[in-house]
Backbone of each chain as ProteinMPNN parsed JSONL, in Angstrom:
{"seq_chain_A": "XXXXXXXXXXXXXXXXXXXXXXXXXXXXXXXXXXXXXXXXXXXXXXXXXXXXXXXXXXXXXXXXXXXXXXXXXXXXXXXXXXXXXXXXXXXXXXXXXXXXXXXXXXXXXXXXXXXXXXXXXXXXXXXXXXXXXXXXXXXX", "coords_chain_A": {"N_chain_A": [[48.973, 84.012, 116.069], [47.95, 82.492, 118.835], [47.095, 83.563, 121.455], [45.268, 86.227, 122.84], [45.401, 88.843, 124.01], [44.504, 92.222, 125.91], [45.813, 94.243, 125.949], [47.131, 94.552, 124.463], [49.61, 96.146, 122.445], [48.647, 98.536, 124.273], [50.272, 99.279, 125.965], [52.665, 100.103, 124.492], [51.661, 101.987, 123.296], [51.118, 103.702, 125.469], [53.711, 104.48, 126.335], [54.117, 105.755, 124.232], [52.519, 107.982, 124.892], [53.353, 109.151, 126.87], [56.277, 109.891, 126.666], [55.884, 111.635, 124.219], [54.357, 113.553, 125.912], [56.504, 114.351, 127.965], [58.056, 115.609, 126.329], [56.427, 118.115, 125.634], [56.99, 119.264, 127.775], [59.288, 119.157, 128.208], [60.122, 121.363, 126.438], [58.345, 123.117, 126.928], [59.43, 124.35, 129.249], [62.112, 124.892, 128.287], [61.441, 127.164, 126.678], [60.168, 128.968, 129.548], [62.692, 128.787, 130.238], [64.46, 129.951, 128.587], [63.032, 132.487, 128.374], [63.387, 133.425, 131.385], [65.741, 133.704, 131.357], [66.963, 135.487, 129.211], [64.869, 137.686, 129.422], [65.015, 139.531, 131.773], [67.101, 141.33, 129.786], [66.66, 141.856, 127.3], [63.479, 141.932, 126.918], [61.771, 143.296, 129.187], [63.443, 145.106, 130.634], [64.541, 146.214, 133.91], [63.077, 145.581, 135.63], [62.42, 143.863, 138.661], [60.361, 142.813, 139.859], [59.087, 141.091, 137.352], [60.702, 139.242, 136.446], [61.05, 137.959, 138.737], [58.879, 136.465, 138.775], [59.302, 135.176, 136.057], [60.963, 133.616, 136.706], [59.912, 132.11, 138.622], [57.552, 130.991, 136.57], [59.218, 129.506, 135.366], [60.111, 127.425, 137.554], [57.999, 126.066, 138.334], [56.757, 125.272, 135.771], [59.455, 123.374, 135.658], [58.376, 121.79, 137.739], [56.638, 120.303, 136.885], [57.675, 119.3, 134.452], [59.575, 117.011, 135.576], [57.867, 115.414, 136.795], [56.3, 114.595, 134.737], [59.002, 113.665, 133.642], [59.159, 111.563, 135.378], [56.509, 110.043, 134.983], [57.136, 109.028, 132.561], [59.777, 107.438, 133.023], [58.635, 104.922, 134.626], [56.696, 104.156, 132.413], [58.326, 102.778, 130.682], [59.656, 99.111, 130.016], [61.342, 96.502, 131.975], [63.635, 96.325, 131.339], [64.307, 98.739, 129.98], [64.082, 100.631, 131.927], [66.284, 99.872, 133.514], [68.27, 100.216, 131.924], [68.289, 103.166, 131.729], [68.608, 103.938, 134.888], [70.798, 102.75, 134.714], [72.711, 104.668, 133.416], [71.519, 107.4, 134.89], [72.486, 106.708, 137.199], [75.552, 106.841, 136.389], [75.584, 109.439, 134.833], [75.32, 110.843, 137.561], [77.483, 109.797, 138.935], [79.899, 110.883, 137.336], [78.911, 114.173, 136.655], [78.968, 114.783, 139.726], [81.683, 114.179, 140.019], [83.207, 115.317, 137.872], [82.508, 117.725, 138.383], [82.613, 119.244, 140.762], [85.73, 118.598, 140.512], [86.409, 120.83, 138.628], [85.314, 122.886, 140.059], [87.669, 123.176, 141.551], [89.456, 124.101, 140.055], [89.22, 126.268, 139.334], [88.514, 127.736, 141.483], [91.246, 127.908, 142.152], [92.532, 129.197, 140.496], [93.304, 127.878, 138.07], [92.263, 127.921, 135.896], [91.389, 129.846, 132.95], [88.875, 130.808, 132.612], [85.725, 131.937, 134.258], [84.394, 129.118, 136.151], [81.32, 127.379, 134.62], [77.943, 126.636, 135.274], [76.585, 125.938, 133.232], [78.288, 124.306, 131.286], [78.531, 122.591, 133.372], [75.912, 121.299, 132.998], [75.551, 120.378, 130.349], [77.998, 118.569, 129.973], [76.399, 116.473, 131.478], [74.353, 116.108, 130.549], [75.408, 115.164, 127.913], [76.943, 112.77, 128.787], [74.898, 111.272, 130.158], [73.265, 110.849, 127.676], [75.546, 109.212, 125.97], [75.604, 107.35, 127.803], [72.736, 106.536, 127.819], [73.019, 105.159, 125.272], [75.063, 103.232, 124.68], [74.097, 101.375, 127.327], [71.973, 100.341, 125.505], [73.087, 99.53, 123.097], [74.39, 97.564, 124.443], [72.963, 95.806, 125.655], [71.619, 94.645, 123.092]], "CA_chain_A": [[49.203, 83.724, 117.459], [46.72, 82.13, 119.652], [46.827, 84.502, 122.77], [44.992, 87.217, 123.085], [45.724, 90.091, 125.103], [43.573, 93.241, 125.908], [46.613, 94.974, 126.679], [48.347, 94.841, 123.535], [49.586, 97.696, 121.851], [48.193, 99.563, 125.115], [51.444, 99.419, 126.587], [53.488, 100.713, 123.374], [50.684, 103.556, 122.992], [51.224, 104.357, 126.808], [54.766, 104.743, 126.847], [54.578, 106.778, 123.232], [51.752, 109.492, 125.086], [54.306, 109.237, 128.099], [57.28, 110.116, 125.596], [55.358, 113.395, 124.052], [54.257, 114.584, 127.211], [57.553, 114.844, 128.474], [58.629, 116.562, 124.937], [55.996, 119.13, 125.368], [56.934, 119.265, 128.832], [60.594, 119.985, 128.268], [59.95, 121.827, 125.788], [57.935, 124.517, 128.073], [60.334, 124.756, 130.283], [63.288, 125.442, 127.663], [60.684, 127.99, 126.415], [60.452, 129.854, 129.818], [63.938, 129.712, 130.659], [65.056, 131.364, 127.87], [62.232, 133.968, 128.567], [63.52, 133.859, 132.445], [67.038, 134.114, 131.379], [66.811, 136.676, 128.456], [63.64, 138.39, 129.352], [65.765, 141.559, 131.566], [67.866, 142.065, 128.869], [65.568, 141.506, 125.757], [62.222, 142.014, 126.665], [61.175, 144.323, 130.345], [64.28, 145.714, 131.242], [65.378, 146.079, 135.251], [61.98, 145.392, 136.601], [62.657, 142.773, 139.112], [59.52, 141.742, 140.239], [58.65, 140.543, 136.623], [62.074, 139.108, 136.346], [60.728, 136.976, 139.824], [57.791, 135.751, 138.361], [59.467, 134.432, 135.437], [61.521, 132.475, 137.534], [58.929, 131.477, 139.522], [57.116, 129.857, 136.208], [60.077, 129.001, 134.784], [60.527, 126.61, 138.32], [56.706, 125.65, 138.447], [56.886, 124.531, 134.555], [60.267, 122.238, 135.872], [58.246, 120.535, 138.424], [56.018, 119.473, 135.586], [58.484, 118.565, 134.079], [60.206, 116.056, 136.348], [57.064, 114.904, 136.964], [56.35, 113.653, 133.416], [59.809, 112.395, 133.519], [59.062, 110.162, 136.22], [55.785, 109.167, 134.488], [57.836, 108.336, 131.428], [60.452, 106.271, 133.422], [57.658, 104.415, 135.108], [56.209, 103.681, 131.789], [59.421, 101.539, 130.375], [59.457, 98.106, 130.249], [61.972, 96.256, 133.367], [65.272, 96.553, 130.918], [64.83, 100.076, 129.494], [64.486, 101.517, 133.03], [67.435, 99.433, 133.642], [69.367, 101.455, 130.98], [68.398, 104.285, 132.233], [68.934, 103.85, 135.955], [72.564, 102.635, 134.658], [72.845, 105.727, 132.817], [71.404, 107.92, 136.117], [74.092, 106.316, 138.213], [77.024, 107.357, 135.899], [75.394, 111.009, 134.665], [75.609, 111.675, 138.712], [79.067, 110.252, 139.456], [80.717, 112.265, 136.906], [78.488, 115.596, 137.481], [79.846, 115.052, 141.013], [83.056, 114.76, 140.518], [84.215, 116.169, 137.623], [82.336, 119.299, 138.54], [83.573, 119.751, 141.798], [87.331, 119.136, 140.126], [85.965, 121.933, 138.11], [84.949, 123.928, 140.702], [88.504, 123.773, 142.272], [90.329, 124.313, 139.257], [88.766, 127.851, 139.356], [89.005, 128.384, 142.847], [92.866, 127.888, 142.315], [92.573, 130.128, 139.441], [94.604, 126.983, 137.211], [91.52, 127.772, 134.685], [91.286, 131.287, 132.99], [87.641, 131.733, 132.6], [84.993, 131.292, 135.484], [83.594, 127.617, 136.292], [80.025, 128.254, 134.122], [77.299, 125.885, 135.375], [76.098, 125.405, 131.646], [79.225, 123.821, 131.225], [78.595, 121.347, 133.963], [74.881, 120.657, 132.635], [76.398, 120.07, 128.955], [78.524, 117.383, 130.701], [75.941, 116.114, 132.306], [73.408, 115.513, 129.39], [76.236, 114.171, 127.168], [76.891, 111.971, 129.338], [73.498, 110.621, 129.99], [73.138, 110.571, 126.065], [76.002, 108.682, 125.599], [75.349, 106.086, 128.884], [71.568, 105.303, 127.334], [73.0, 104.306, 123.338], [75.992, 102.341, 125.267], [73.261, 100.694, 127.759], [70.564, 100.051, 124.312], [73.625, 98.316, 122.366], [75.257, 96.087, 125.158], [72.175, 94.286, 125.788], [71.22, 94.312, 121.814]], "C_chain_A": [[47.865, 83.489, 118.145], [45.74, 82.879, 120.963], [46.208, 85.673, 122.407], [45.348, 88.194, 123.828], [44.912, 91.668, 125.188], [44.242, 94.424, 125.492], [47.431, 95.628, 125.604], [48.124, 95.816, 122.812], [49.124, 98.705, 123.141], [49.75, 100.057, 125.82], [52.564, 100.432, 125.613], [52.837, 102.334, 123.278], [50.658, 104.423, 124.662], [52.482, 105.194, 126.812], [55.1, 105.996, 125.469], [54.004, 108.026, 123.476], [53.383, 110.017, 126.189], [55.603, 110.272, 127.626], [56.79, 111.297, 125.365], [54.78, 114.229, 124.976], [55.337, 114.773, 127.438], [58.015, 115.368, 127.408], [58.106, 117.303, 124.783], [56.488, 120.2, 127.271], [58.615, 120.01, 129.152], [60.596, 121.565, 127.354], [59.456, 123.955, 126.32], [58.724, 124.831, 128.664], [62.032, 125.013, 129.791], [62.814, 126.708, 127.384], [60.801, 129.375, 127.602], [61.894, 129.726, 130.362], [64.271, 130.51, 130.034], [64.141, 132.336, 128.187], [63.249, 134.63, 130.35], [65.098, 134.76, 132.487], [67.939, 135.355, 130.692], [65.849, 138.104, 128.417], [64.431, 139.659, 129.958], [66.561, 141.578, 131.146], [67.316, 142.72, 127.515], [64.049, 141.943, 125.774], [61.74, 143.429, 127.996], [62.295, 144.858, 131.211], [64.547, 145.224, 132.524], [64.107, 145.432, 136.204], [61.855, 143.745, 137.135], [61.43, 141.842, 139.298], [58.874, 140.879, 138.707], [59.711, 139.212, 136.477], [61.798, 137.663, 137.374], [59.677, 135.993, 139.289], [57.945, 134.922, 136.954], [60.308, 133.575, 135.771], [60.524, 131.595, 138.156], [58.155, 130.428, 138.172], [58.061, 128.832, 135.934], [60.517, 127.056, 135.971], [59.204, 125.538, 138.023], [56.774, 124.237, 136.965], [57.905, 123.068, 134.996], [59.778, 121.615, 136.733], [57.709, 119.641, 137.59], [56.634, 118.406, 135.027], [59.341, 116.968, 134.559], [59.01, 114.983, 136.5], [56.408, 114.021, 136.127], [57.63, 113.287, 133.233], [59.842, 111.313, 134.499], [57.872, 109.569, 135.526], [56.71, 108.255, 133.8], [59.086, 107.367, 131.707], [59.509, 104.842, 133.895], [56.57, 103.531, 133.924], [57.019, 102.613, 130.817], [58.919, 100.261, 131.003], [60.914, 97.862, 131.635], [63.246, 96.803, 132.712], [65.436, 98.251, 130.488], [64.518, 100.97, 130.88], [65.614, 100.873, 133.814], [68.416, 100.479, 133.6], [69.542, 102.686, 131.504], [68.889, 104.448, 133.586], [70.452, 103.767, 135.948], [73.403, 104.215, 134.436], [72.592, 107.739, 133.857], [72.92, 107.894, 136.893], [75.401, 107.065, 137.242], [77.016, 109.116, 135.877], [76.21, 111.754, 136.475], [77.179, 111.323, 139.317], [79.962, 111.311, 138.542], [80.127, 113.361, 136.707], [79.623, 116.169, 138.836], [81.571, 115.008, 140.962], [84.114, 115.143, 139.508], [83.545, 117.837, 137.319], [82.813, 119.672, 139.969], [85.208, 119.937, 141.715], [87.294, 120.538, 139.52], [86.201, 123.372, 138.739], [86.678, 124.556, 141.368], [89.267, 124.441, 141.576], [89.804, 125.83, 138.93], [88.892, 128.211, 140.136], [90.506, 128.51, 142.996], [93.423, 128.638, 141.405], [93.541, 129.574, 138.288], [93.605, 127.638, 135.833], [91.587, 129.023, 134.282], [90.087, 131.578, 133.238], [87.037, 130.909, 134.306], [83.962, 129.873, 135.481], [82.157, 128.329, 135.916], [79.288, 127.225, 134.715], [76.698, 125.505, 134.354], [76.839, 124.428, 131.315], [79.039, 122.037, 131.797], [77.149, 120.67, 133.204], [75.117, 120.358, 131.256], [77.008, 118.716, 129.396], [77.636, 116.603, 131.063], [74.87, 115.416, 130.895], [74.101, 114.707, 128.253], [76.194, 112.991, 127.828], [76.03, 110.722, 129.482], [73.139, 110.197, 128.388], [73.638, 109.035, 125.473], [75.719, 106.953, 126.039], [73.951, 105.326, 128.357], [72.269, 105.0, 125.725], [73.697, 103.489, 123.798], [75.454, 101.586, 125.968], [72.287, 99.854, 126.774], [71.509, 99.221, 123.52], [74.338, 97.273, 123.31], [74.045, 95.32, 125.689], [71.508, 94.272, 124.518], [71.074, 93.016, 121.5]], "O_chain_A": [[46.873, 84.206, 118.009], [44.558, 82.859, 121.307], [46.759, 86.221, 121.452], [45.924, 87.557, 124.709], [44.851, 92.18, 124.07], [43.728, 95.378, 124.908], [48.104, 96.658, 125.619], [47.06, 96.346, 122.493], [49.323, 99.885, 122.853], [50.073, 101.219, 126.069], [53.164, 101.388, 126.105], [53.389, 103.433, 123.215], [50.225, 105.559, 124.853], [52.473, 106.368, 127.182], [55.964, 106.871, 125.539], [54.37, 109.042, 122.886], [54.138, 110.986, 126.105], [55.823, 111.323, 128.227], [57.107, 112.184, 126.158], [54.709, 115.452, 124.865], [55.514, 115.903, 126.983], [58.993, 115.931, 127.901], [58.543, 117.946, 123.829], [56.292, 121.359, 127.638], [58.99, 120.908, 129.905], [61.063, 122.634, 127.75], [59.861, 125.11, 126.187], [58.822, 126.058, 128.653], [62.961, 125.247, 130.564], [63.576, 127.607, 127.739], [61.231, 130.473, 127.249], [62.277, 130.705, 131.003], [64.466, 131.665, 130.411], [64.762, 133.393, 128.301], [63.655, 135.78, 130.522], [65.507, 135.745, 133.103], [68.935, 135.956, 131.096], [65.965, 139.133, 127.751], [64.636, 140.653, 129.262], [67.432, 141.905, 131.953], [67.549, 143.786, 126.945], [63.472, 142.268, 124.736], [61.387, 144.512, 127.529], [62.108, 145.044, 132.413], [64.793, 144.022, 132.629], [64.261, 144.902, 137.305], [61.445, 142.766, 136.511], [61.349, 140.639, 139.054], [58.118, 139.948, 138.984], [59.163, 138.112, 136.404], [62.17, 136.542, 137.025], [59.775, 134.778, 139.455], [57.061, 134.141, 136.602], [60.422, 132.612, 135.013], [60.523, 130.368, 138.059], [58.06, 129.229, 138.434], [57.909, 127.629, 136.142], [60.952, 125.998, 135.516], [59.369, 124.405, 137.571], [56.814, 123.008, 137.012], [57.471, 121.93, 134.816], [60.434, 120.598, 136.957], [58.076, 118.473, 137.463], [56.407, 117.196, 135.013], [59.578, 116.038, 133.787], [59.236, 113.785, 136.327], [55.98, 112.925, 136.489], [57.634, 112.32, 132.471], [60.516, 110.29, 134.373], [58.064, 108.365, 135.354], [57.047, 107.128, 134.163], [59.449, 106.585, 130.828], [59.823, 103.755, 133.41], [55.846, 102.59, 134.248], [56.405, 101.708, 130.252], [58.174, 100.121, 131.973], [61.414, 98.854, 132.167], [63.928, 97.624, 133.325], [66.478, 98.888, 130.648], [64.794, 102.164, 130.763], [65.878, 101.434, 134.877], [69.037, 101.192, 134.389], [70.62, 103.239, 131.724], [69.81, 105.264, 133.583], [71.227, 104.344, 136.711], [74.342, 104.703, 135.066], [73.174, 108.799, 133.631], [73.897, 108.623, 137.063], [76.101, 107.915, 137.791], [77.789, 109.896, 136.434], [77.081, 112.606, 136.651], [77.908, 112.107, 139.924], [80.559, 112.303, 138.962], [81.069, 114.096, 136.411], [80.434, 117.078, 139.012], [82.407, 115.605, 141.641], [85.313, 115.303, 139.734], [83.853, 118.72, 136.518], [83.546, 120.66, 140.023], [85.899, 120.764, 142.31], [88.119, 121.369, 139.898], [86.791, 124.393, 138.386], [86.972, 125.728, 141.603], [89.873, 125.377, 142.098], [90.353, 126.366, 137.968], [89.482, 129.29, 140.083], [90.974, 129.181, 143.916], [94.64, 128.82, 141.374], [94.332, 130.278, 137.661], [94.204, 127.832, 134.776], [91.895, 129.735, 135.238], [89.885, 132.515, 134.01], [87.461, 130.028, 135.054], [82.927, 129.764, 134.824], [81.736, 129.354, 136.451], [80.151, 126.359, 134.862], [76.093, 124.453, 134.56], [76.202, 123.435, 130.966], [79.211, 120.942, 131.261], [77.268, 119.507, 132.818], [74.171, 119.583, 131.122], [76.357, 117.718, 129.089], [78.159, 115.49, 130.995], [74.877, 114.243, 130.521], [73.545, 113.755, 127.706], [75.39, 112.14, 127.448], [76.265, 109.572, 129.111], [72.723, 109.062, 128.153], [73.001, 108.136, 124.924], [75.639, 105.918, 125.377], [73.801, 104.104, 128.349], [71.443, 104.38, 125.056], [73.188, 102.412, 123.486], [75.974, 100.497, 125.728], [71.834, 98.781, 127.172], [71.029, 98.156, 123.132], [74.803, 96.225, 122.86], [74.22, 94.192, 126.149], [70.421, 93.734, 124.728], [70.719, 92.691, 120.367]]}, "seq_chain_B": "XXXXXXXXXXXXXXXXXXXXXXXXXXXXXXXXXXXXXXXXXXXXXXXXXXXXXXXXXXXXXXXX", "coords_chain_B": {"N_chain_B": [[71.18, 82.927, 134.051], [69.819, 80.112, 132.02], [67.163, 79.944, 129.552], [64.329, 78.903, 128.108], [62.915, 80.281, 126.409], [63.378, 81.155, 123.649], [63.093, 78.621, 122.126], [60.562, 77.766, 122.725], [58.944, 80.198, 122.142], [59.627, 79.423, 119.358], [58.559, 77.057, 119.052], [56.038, 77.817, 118.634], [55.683, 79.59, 116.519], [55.656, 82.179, 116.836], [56.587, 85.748, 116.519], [59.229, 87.676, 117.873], [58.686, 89.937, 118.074], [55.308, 89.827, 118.514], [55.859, 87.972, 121.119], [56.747, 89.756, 123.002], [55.05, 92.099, 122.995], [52.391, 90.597, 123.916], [53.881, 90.113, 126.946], [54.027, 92.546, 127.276], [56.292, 93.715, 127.038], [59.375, 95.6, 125.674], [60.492, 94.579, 122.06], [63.166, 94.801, 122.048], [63.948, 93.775, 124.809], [62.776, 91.023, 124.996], [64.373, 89.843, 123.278], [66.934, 90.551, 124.364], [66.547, 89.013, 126.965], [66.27, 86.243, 125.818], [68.918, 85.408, 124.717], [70.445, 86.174, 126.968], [71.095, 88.165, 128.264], [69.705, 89.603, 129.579], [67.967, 89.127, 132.661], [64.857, 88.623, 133.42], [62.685, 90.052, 135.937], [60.716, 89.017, 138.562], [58.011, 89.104, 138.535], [57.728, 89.185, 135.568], [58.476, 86.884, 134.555], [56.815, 85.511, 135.734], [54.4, 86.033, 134.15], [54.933, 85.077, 131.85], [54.975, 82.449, 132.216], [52.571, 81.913, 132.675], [52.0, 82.774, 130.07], [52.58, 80.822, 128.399], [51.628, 78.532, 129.634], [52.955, 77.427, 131.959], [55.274, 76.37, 134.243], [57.688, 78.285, 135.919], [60.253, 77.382, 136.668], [60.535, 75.484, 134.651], [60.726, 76.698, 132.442], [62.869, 78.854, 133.17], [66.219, 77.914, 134.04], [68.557, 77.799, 136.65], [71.937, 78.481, 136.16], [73.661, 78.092, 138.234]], "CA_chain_B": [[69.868, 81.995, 133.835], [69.531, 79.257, 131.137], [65.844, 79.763, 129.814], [63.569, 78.476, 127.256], [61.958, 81.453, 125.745], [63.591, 81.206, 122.408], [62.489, 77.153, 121.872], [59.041, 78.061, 123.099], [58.64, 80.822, 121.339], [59.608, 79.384, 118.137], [57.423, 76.042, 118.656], [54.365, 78.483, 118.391], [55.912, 80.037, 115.365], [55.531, 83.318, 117.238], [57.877, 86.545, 116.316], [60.311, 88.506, 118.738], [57.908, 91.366, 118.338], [54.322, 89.664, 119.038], [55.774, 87.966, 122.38], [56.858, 91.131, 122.795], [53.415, 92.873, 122.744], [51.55, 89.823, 125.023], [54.265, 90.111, 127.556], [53.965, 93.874, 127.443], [57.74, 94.957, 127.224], [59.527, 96.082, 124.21], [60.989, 93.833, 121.332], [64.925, 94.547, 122.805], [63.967, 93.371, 125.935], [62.919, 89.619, 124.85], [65.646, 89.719, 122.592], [67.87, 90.015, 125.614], [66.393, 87.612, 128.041], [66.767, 84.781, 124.89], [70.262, 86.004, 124.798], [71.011, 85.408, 128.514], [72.24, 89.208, 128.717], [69.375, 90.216, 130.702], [66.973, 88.001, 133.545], [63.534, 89.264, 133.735], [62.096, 90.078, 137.266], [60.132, 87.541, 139.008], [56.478, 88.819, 137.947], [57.511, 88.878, 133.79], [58.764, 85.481, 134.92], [55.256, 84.891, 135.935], [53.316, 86.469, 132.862], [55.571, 84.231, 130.771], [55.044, 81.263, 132.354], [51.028, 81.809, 132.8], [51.406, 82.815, 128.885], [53.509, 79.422, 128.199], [51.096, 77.6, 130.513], [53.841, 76.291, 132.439], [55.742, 76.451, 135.557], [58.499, 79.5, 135.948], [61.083, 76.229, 136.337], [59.984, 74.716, 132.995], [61.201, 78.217, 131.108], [63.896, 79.635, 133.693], [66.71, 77.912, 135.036], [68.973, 78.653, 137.258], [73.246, 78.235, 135.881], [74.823, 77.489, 139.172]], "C_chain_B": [[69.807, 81.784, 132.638], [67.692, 80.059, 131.041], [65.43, 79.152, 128.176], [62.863, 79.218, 126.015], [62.011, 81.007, 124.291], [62.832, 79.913, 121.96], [61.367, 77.314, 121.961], [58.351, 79.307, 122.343], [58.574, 80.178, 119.651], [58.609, 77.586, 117.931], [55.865, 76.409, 118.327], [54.49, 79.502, 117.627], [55.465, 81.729, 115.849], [56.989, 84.339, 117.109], [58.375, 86.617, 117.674], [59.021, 89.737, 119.614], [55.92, 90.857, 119.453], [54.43, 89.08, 120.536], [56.03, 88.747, 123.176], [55.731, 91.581, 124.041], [52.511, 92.163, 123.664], [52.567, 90.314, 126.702], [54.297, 91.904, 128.318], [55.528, 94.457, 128.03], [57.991, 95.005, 126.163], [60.945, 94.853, 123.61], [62.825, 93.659, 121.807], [65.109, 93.465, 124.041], [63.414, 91.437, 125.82], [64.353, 89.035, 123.916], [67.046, 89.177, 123.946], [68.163, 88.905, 126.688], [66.849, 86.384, 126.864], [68.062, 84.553, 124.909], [71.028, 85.469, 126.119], [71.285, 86.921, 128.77], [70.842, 90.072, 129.595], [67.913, 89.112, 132.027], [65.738, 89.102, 133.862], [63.078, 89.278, 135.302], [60.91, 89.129, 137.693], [58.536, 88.253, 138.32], [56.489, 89.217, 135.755], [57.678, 87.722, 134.161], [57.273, 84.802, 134.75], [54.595, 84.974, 135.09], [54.071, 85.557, 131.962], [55.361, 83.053, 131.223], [53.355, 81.174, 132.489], [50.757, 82.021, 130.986], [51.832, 81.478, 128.549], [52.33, 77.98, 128.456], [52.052, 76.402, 130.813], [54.647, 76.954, 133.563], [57.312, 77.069, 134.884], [59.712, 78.405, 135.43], [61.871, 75.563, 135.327], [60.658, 76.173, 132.036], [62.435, 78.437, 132.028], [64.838, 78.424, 134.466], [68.288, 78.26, 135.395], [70.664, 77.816, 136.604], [74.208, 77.259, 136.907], [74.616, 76.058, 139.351]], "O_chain_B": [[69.736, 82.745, 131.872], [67.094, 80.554, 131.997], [66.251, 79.03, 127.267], [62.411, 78.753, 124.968], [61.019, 80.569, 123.709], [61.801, 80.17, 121.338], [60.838, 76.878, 120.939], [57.169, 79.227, 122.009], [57.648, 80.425, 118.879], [58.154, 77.143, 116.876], [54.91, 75.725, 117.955], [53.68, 80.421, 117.75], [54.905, 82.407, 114.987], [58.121, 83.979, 117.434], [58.052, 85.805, 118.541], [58.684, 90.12, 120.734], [55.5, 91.313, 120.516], [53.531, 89.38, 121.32], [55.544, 88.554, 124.29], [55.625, 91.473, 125.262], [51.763, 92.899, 124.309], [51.894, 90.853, 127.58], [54.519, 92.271, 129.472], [55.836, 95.217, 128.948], [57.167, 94.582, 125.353], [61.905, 94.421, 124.246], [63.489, 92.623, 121.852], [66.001, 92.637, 124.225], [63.811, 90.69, 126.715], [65.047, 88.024, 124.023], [67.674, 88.162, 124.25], [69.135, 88.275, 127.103], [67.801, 85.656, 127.145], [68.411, 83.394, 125.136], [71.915, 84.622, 126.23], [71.905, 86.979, 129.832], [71.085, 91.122, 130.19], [67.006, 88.478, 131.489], [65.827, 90.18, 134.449], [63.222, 88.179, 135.837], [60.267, 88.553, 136.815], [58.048, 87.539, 137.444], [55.551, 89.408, 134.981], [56.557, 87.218, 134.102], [56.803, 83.958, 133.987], [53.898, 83.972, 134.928], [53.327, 85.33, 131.008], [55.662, 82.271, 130.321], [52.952, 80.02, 132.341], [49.71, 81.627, 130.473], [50.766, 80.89, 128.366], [52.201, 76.927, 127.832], [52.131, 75.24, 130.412], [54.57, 78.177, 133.682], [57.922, 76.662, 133.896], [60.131, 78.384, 134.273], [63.042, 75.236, 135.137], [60.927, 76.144, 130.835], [63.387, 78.033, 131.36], [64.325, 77.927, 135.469], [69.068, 78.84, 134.64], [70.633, 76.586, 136.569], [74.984, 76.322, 136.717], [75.399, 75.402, 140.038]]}, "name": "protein", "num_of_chains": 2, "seq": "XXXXXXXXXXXXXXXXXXXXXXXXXXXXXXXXXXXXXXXXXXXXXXXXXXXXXXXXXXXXXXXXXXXXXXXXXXXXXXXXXXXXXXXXXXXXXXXXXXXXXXXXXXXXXXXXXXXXXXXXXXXXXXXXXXXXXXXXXXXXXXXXXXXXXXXXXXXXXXXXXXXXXXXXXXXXXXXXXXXXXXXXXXXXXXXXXXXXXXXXXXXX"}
């Protein structure tokens, strides 16, 4: 090929740091939840104020987080933040509304156990899962 | 949008992947525009037609 470009490969090697930052990035922040979420049972007992402060990183770590996932959207080319944006849009209509059906179907006591919010974020990441491979093969 | 990419690409015996790599998006994404199933935003438009050396026109047009 005749063209040159300065650029090339910079772009591929951008979006692959982009990519493992946000995988060390989630990663931390799966890390302290489970500490935030198991820690007074498993690790320092009743003592709240520790209990606060692992919440507190546990939040800190998720701004991070968000934060390298906006790099890493930002670093896609025009169509794969397409996909994703498509895949955004759907994750949040059905969050919204089949966790609020959720929510009623417990408030009406039709469900036995109690509406879990794990539940809804399970939903919610499937979802998204499913919406980017279904976005990545219809414009294949 | 009708476009050219594919013809122009393949008169300069260039892959999928290396216009790719000049254009700086990823190998799906020219795939698509050749395809018709997705229209690039007006400044790839532009980097493709400044790599082409040729007017947006001359590569993109318009169906209706």
């Amino acid at each position: 090929m005749n063209t040159t470009n300065s650029a090339s490969g910079g772009w591929q090697n951008n979006v692959k740091r982009q990519t493992v930052k946000l995988g060390y990035w989630t990663f931390a922040w799966l890390v302290s939840m489970a500490v935030a979420t198991f820690g007074p049972k498993s690790l320092w007992g009743s003592d709240g104020m520790i209990t606060v402060l692992a919440i507190g990183v546990n939040l800190l770590i998720g701004v991070g987080m968000i934060y390298a996932n906006k790099n890493h959207l930002k670093s896609l080319d025009e169509l794969q933040q397409k996909i994703h944006l498509e895949a955004m849009g759907l994750t949040l209509g059905v969050g919204l509304v089949v966790g609020l059906a959720y929510s009623n179907l417990d408030i009406a006591n039709i469900i036995a156990s109690d509406a879990e919010i794990s539940h809804l974020v399970i939903l919610m990441g499937l979802t998204y899962l499913g919406a980017v491979i279904f976005g990545t093969r219809k414009y294949r | 949008m009708k476009n050219r990419l594919k013809v122009l690409r393949a008169e300069r015996d260039w892959t999928q992947a290396q216009l790719a790599n000049e254009l700086e998006v990823s190998r799906q994404t020219v795939n698509a525009i050749e395809k018709g199933k997705f229209d690039p935003s007006l400044p790839l438009a532009f980097k493709a037609a400044r790599l082409f050396g040729m007017s947006i026109e001359d590569i993109f047009q318009d169906e209706a």
